[in-house]
PyMOL Python script that loads the backbone (N, CA, C, O; Angstrom):
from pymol import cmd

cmd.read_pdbstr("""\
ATOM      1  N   UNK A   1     -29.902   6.179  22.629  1.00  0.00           N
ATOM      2  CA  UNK A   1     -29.147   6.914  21.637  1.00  0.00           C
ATOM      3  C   UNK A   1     -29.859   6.812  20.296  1.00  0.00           C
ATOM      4  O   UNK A   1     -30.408   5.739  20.048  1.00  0.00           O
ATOM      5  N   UNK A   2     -29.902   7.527  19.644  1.00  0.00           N
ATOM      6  CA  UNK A   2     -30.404   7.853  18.460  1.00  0.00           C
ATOM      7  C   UNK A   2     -29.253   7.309  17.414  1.00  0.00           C
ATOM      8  O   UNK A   2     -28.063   7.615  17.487  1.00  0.00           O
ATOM      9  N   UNK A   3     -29.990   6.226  16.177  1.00  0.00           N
ATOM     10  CA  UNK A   3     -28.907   5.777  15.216  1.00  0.00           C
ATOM     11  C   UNK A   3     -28.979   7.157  14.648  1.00  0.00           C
ATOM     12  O   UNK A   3     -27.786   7.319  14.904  1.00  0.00           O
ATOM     13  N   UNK A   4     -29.327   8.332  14.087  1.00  0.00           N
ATOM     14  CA  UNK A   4     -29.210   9.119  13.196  1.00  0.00           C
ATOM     15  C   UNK A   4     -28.460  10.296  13.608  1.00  0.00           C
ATOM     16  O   UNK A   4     -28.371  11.317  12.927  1.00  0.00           O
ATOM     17  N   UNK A   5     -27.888  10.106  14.820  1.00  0.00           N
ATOM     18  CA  UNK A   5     -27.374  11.332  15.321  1.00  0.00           C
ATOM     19  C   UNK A   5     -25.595  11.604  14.880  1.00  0.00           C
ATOM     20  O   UNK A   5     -25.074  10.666  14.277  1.00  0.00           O
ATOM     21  N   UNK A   6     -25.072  12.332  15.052  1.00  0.00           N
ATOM     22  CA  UNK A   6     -23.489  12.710  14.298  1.00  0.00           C
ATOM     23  C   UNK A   6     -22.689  12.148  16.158  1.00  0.00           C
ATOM     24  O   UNK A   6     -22.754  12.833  17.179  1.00  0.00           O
ATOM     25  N   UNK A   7     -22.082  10.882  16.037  1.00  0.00           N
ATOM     26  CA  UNK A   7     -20.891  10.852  17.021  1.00  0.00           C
ATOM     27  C   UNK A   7     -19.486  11.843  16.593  1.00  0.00           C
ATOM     28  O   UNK A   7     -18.970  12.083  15.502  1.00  0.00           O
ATOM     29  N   UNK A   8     -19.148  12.281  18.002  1.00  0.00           N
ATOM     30  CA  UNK A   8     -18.311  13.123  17.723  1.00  0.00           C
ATOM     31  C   UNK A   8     -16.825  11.992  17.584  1.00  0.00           C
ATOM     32  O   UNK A   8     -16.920  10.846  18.022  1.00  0.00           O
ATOM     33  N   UNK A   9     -15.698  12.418  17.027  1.00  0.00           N
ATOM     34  CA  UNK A   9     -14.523  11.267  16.537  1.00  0.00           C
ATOM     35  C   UNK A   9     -13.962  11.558  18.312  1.00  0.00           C
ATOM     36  O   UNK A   9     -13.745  12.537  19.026  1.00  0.00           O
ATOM     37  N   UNK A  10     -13.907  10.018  18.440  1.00  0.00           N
ATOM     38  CA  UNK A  10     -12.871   9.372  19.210  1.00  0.00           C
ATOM     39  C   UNK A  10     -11.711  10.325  20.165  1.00  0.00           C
ATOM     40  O   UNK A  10     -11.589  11.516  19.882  1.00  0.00           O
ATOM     41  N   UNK A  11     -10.978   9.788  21.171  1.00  0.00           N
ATOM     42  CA  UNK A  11      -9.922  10.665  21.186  1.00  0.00           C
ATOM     43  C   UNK A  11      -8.374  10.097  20.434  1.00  0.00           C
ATOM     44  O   UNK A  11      -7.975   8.935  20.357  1.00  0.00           O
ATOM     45  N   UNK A  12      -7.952  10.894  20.121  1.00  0.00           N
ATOM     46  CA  UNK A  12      -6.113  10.384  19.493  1.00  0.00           C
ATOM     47  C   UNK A  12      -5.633   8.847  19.389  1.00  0.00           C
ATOM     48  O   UNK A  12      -5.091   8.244  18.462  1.00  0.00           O
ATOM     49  N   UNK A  13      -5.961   8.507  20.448  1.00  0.00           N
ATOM     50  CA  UNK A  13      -6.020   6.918  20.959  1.00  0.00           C
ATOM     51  C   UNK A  13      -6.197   5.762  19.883  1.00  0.00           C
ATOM     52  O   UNK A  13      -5.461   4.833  19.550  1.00  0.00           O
ATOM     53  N   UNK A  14      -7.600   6.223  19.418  1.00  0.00           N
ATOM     54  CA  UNK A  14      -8.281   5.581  18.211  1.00  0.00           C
ATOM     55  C   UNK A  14      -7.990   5.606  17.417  1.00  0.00           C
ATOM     56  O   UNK A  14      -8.371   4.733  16.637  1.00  0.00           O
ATOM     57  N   UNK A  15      -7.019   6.697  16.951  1.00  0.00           N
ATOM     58  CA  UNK A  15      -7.001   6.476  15.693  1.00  0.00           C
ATOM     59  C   UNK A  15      -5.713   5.370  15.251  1.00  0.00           C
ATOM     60  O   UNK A  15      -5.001   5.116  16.223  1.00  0.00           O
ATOM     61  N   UNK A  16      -5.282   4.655  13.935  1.00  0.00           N
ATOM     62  CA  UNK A  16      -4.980   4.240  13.521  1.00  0.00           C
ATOM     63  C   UNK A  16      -3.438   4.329  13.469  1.00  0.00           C
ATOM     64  O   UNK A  16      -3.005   4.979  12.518  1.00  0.00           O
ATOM     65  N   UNK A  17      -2.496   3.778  14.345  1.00  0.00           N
ATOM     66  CA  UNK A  17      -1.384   3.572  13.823  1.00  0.00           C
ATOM     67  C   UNK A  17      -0.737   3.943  12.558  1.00  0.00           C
ATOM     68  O   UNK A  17      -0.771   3.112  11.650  1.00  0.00           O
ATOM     69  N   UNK A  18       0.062   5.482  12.295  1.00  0.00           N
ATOM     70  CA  UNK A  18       1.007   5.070  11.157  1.00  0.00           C
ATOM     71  C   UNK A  18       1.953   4.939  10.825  1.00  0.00           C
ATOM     72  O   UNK A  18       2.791   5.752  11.215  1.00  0.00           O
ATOM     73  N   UNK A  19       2.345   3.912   9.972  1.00  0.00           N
ATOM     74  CA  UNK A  19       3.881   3.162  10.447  1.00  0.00           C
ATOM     75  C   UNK A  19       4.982   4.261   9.377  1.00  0.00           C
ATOM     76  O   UNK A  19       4.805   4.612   8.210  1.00  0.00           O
ATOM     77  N   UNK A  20       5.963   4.539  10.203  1.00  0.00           N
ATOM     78  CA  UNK A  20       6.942   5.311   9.130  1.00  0.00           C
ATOM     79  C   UNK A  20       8.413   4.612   9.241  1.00  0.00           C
ATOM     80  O   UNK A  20       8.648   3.811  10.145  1.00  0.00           O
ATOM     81  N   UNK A  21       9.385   4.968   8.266  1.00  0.00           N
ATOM     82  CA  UNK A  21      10.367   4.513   7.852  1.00  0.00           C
ATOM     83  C   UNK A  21      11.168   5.639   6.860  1.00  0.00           C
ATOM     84  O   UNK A  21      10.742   6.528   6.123  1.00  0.00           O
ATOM     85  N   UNK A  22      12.312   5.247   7.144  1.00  0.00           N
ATOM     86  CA  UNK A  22      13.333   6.148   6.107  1.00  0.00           C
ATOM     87  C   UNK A  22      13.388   5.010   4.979  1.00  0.00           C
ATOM     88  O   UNK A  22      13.532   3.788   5.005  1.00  0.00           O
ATOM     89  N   UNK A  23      13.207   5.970   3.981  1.00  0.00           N
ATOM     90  CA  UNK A  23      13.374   5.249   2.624  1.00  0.00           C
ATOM     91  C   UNK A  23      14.621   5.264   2.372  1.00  0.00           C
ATOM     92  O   UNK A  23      14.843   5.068   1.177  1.00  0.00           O
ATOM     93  N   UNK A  24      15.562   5.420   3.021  1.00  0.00           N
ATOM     94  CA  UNK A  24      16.840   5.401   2.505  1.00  0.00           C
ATOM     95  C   UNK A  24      17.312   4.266   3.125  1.00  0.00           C
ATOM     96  O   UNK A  24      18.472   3.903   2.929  1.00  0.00           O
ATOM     97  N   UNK A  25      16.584   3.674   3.828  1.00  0.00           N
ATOM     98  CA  UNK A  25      17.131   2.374   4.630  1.00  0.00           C
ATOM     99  C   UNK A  25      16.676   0.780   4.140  1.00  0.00           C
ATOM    100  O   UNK A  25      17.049  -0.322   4.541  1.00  0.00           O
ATOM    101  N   UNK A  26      15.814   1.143   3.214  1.00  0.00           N
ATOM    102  CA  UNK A  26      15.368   0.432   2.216  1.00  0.00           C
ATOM    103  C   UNK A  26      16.216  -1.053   1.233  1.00  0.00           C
ATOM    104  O   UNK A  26      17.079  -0.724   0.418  1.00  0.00           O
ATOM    105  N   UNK A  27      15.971  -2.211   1.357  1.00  0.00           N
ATOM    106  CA  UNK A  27      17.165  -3.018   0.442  1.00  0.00           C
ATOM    107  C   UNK A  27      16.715  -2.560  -1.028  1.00  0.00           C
ATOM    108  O   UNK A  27      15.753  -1.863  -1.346  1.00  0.00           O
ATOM    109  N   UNK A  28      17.587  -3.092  -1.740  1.00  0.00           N
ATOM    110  CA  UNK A  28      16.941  -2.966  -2.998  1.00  0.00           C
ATOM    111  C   UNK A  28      15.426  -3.940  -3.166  1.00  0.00           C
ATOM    112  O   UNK A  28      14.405  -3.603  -3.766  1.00  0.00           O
ATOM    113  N   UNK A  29      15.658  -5.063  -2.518  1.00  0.00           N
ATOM    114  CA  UNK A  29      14.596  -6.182  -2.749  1.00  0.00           C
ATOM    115  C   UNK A  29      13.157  -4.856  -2.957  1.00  0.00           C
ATOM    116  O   UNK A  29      12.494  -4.541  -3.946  1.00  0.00           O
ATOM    117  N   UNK A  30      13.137  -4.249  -1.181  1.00  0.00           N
ATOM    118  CA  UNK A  30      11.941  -3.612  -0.640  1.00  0.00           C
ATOM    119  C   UNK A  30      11.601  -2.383  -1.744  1.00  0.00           C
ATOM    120  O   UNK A  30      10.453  -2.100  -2.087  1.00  0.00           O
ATOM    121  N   UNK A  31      12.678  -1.783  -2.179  1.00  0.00           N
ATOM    122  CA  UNK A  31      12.631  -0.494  -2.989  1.00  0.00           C
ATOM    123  C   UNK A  31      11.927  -1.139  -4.181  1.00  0.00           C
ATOM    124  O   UNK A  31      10.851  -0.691  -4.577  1.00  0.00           O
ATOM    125  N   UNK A  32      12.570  -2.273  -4.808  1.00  0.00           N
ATOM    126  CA  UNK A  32      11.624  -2.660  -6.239  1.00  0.00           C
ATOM    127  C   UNK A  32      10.567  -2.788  -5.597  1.00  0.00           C
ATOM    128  O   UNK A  32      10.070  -1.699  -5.885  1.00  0.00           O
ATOM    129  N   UNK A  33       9.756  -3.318  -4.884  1.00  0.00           N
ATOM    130  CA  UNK A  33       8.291  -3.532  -4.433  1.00  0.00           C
ATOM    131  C   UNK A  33       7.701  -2.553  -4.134  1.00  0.00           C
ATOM    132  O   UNK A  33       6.486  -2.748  -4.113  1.00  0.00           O
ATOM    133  N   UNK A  34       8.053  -1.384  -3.842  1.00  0.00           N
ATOM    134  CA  UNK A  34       7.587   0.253  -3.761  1.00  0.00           C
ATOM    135  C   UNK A  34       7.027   0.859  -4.776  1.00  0.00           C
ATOM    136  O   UNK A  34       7.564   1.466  -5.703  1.00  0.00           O
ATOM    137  N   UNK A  35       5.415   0.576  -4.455  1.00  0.00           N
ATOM    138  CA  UNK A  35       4.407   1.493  -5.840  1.00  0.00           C
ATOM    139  C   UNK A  35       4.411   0.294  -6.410  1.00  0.00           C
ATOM    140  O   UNK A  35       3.246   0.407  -6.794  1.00  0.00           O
ATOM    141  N   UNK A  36       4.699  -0.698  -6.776  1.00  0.00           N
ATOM    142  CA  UNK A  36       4.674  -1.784  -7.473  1.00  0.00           C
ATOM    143  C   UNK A  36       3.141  -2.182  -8.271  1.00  0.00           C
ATOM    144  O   UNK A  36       2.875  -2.593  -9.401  1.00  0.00           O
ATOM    145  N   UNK A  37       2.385  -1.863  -7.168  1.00  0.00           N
ATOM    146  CA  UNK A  37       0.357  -2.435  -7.585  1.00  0.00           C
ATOM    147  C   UNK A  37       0.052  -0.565  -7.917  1.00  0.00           C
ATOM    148  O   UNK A  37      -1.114  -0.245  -7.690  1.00  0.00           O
ATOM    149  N   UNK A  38       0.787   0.357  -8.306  1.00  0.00           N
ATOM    150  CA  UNK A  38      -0.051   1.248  -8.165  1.00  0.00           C
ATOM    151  C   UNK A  38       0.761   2.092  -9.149  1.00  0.00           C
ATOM    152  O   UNK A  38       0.110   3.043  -9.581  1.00  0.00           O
ATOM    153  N   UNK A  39       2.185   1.984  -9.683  1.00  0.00           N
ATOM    154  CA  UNK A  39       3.133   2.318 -10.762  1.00  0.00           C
ATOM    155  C   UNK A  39       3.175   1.448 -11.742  1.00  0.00           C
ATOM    156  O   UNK A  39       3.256   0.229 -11.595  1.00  0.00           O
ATOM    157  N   UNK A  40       3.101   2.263 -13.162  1.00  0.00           N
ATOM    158  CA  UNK A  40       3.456   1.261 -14.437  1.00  0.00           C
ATOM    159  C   UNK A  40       4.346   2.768 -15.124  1.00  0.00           C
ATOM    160  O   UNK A  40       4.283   3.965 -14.842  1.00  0.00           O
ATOM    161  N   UNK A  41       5.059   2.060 -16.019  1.00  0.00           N
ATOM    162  CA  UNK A  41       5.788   3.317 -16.778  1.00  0.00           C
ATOM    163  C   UNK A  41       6.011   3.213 -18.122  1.00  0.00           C
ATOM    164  O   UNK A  41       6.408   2.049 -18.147  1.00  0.00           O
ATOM    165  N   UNK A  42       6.060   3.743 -19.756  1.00  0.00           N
ATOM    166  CA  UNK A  42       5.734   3.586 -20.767  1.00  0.00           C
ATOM    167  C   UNK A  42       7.264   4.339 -21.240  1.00  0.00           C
ATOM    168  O   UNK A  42       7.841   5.420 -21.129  1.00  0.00           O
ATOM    169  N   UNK A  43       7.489   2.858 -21.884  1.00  0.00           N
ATOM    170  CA  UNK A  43       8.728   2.799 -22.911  1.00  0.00           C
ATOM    171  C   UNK A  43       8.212   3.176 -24.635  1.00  0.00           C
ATOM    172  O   UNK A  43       7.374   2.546 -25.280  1.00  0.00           O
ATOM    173  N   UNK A  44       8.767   4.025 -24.956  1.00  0.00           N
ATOM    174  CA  UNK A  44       9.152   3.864 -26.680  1.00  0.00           C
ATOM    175  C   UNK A  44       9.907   2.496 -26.860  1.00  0.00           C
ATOM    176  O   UNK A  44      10.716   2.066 -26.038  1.00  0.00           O
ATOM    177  N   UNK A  45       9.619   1.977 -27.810  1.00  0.00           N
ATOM    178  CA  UNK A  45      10.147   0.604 -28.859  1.00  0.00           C
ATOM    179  C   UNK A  45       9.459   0.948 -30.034  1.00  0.00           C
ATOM    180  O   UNK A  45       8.516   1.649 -30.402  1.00  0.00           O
ATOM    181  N   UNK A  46      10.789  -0.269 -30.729  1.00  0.00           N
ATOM    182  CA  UNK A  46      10.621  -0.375 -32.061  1.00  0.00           C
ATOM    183  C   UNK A  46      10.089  -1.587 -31.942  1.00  0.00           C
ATOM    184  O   UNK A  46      10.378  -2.263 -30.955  1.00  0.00           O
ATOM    185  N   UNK A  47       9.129  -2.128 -33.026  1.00  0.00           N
ATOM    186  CA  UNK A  47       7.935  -3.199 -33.066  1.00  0.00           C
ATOM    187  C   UNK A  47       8.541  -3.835 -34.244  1.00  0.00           C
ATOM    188  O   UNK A  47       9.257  -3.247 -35.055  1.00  0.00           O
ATOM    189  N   UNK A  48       8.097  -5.493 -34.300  1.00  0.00           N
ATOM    190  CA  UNK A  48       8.778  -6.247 -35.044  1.00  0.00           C
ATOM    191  C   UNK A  48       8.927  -5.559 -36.246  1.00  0.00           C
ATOM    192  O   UNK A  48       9.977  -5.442 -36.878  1.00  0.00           O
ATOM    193  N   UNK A  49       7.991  -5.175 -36.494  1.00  0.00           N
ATOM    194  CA  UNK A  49       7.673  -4.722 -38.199  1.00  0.00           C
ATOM    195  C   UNK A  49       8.573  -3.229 -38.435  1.00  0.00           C
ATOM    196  O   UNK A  49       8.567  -2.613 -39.501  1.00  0.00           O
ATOM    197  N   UNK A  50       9.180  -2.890 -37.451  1.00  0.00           N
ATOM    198  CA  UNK A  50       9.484  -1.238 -37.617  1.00  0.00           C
ATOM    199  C   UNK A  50       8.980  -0.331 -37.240  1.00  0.00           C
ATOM    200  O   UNK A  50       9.493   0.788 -37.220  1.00  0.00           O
ATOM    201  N   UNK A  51       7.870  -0.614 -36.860  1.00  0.00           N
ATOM    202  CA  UNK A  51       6.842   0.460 -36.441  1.00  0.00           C
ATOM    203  C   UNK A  51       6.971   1.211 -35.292  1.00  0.00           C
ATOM    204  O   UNK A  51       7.535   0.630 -34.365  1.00  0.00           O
ATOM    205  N   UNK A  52       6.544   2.524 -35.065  1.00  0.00           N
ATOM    206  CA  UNK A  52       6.878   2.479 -33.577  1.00  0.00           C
ATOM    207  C   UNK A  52       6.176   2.220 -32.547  1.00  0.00           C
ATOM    208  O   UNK A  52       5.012   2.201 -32.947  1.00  0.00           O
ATOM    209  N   UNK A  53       6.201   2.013 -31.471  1.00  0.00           N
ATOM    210  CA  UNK A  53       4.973   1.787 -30.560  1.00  0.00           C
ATOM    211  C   UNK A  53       5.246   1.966 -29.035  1.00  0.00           C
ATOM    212  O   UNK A  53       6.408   2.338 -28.872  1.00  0.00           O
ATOM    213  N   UNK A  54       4.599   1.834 -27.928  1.00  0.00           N
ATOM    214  CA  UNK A  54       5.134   1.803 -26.750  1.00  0.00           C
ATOM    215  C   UNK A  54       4.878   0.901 -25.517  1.00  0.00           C
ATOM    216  O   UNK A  54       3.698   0.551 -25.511  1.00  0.00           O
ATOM    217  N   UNK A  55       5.550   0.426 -24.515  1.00  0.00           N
ATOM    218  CA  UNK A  55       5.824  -0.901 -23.796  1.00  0.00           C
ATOM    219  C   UNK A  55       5.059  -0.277 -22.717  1.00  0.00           C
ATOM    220  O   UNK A  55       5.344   0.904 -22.517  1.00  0.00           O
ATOM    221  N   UNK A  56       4.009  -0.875 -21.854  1.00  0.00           N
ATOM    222  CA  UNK A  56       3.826  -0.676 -20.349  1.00  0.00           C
ATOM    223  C   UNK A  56       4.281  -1.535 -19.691  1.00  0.00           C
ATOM    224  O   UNK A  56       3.957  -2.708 -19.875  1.00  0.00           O
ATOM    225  N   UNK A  57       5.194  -1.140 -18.709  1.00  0.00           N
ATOM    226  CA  UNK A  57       5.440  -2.118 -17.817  1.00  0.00           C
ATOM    227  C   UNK A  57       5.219  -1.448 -16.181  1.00  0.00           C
ATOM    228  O   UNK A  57       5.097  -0.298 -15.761  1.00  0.00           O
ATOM    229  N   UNK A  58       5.244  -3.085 -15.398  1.00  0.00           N
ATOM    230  CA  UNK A  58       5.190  -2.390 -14.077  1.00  0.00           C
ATOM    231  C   UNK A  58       6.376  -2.124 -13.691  1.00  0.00           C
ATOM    232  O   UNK A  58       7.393  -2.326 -14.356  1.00  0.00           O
ATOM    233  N   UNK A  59       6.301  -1.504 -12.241  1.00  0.00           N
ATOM    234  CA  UNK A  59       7.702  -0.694 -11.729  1.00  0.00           C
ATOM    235  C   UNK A  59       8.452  -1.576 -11.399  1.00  0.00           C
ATOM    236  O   UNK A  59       9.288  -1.127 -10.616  1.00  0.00           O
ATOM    237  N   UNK A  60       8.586  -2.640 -11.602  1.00  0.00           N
ATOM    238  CA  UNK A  60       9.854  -3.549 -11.617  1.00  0.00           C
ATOM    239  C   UNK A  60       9.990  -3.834 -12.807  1.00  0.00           C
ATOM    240  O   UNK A  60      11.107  -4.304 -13.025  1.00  0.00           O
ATOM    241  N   UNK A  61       9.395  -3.766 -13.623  1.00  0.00           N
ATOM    242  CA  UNK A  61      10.128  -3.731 -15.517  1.00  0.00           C
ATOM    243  C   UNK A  61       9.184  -5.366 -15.631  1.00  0.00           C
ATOM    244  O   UNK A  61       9.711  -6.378 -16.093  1.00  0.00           O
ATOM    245  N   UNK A  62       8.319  -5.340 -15.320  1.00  0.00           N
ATOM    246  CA  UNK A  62       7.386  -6.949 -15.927  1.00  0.00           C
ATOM    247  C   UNK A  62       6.629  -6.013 -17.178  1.00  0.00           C
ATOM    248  O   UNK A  62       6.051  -4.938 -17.014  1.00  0.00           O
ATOM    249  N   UNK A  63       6.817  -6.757 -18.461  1.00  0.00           N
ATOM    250  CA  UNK A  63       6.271  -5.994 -19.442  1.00  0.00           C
ATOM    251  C   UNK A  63       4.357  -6.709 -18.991  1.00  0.00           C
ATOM    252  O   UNK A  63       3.890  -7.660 -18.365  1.00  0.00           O
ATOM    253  N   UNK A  64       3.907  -5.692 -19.672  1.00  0.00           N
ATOM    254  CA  UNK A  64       2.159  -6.090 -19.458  1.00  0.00           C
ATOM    255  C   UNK A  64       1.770  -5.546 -20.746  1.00  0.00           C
ATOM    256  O   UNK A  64       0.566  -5.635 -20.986  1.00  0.00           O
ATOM    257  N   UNK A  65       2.485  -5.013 -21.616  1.00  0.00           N
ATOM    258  CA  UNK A  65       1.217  -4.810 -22.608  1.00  0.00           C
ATOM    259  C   UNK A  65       2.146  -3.680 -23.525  1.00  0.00           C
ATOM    260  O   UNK A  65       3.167  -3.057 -23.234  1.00  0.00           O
ATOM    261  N   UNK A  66       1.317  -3.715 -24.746  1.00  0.00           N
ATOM    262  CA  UNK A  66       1.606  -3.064 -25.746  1.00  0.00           C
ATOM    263  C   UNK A  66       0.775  -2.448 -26.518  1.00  0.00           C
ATOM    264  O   UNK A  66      -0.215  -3.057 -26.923  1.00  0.00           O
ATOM    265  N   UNK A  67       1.132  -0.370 -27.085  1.00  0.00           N
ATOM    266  CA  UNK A  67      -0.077   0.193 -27.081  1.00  0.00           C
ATOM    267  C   UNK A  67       0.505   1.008 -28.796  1.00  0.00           C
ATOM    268  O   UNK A  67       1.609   0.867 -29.322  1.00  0.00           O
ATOM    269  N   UNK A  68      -0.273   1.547 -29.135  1.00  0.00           N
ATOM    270  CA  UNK A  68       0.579   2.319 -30.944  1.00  0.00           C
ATOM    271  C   UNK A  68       0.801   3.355 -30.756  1.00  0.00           C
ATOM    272  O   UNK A  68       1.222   4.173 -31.574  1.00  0.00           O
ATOM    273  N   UNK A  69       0.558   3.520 -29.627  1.00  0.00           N
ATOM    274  CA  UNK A  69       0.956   5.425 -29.110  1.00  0.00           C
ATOM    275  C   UNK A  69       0.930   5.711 -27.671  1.00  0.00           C
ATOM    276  O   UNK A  69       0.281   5.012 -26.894  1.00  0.00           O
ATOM    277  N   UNK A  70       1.636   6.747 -27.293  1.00  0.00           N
ATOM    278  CA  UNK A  70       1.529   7.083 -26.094  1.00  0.00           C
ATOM    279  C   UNK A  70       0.222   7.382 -25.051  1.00  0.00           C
ATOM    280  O   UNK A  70       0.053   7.061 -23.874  1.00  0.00           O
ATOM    281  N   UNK A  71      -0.764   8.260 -26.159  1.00  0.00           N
ATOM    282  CA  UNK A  71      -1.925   8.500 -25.228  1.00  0.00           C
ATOM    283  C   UNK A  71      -2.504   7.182 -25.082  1.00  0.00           C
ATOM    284  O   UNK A  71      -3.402   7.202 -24.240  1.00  0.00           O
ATOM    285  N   UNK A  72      -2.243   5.620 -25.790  1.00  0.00           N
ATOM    286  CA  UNK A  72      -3.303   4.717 -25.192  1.00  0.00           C
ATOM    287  C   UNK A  72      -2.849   4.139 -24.481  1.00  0.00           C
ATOM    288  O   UNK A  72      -3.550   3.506 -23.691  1.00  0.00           O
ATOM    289  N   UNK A  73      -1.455   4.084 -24.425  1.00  0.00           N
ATOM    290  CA  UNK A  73      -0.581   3.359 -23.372  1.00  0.00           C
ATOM    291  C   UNK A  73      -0.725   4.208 -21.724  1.00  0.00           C
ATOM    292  O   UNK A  73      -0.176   3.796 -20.702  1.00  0.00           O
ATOM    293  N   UNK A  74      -1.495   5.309 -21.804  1.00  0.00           N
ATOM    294  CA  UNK A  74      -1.345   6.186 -20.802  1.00  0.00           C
ATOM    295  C   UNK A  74      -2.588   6.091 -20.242  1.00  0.00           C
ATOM    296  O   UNK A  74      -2.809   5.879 -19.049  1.00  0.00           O
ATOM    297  N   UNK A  75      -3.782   6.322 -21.514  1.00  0.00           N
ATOM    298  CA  UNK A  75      -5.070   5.529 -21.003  1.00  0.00           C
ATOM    299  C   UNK A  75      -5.132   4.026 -20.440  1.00  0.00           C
ATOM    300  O   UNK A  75      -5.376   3.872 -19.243  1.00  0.00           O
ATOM    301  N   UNK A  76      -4.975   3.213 -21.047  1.00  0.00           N
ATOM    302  CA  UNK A  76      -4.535   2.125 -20.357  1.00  0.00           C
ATOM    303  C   UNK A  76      -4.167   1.771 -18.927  1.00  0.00           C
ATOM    304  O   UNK A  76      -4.535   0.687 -18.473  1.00  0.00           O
ATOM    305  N   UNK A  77      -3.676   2.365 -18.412  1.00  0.00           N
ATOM    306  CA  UNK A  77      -2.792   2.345 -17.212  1.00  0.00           C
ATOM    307  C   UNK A  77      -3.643   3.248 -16.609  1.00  0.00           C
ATOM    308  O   UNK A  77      -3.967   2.811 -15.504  1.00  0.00           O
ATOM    309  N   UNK A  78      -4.259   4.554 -16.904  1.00  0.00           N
ATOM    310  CA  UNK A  78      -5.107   5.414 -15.711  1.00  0.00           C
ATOM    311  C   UNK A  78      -6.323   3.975 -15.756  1.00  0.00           C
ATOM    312  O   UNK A  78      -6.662   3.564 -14.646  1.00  0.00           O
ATOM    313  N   UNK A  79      -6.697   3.538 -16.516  1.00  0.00           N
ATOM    314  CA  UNK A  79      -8.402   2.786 -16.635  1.00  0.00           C
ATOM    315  C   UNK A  79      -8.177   1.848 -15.753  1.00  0.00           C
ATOM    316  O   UNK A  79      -9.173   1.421 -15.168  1.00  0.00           O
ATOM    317  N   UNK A  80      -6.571   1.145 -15.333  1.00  0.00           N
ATOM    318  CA  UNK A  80      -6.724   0.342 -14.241  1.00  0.00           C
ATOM    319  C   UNK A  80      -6.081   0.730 -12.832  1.00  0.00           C
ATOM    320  O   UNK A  80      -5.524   0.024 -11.992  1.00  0.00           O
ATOM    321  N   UNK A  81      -6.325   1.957 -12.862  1.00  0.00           N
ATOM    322  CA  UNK A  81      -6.424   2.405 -11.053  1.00  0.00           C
ATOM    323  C   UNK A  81      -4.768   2.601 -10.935  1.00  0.00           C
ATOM    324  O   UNK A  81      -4.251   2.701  -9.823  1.00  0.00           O
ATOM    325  N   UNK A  82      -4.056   2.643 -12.030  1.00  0.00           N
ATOM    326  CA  UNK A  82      -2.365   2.710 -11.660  1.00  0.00           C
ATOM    327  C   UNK A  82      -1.672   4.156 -12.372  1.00  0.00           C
ATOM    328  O   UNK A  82      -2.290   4.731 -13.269  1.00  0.00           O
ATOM    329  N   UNK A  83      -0.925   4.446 -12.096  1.00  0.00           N
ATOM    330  CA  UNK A  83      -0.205   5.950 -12.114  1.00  0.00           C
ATOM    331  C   UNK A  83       0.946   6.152 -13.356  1.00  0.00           C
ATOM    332  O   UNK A  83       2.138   5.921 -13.150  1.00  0.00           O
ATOM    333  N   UNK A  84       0.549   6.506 -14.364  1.00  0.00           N
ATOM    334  CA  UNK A  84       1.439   6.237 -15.535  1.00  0.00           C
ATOM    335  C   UNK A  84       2.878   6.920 -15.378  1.00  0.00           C
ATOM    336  O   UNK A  84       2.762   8.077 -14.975  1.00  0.00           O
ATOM    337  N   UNK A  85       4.081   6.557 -15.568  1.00  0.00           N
ATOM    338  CA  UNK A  85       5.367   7.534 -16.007  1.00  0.00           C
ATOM    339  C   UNK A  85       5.544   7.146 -17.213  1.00  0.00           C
ATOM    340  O   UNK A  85       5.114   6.106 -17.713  1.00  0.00           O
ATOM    341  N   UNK A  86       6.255   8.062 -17.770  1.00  0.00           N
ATOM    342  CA  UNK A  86       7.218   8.167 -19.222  1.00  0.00           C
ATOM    343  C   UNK A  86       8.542   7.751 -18.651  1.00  0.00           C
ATOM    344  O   UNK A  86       8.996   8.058 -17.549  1.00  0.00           O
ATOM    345  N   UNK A  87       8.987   7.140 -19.411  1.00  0.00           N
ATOM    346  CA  UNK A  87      10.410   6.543 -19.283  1.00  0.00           C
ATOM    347  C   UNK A  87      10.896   6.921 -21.125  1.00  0.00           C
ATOM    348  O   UNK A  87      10.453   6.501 -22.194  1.00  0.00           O
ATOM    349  N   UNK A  88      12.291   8.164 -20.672  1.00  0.00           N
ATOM    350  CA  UNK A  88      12.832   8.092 -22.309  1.00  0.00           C
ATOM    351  C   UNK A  88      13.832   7.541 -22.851  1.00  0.00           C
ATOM    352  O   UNK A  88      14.005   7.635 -24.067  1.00  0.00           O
TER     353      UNK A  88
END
""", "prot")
cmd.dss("prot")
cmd.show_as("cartoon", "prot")
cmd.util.cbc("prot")
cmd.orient("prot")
């Protein structure tokens, strides 16, 4: 056999198990852990001083960080591989 040649894919067999579930059957525990490494969402606050600014947190509400505006709080969160929401 030739390493450079194109194998044709497998039959059905091979491929990979995918596991499904109703999300409605979900505890709450499992639902907070859903998107968890891959969701963060950006709060408006008011900052000690008055100022305004905005909160990233992850999708269970763990604050991680604090930005002076929306677009850096949004950059922020795309630069580490995670999916920004607005929360108003």
């Amino acid at each position: 056999m030739n390493i450079n040649e194109t194998i044709p894919p497998g039959p059905a067999q091979n491929a990979p198990e995918t596991a499904t579930f109703d999300i409605r059957q979900l505890s709450l525990a499992q639902f907070a852990q859903l998107g968890l490494a891959q969701l963060a969402y950006v709060k408006p606050i008011v900052l000690g001083d008055g100022a305004p600014g905005f909160a990233i947190h992850a999708a269970d509400g763990t604050p991680m960080a604090l930005a002076p505006d929306r677009e850096v709080a949004r950059a922020a969160i795309v630069q580490h591989e995670m999916m920004p929401a607005l929360v108003h």
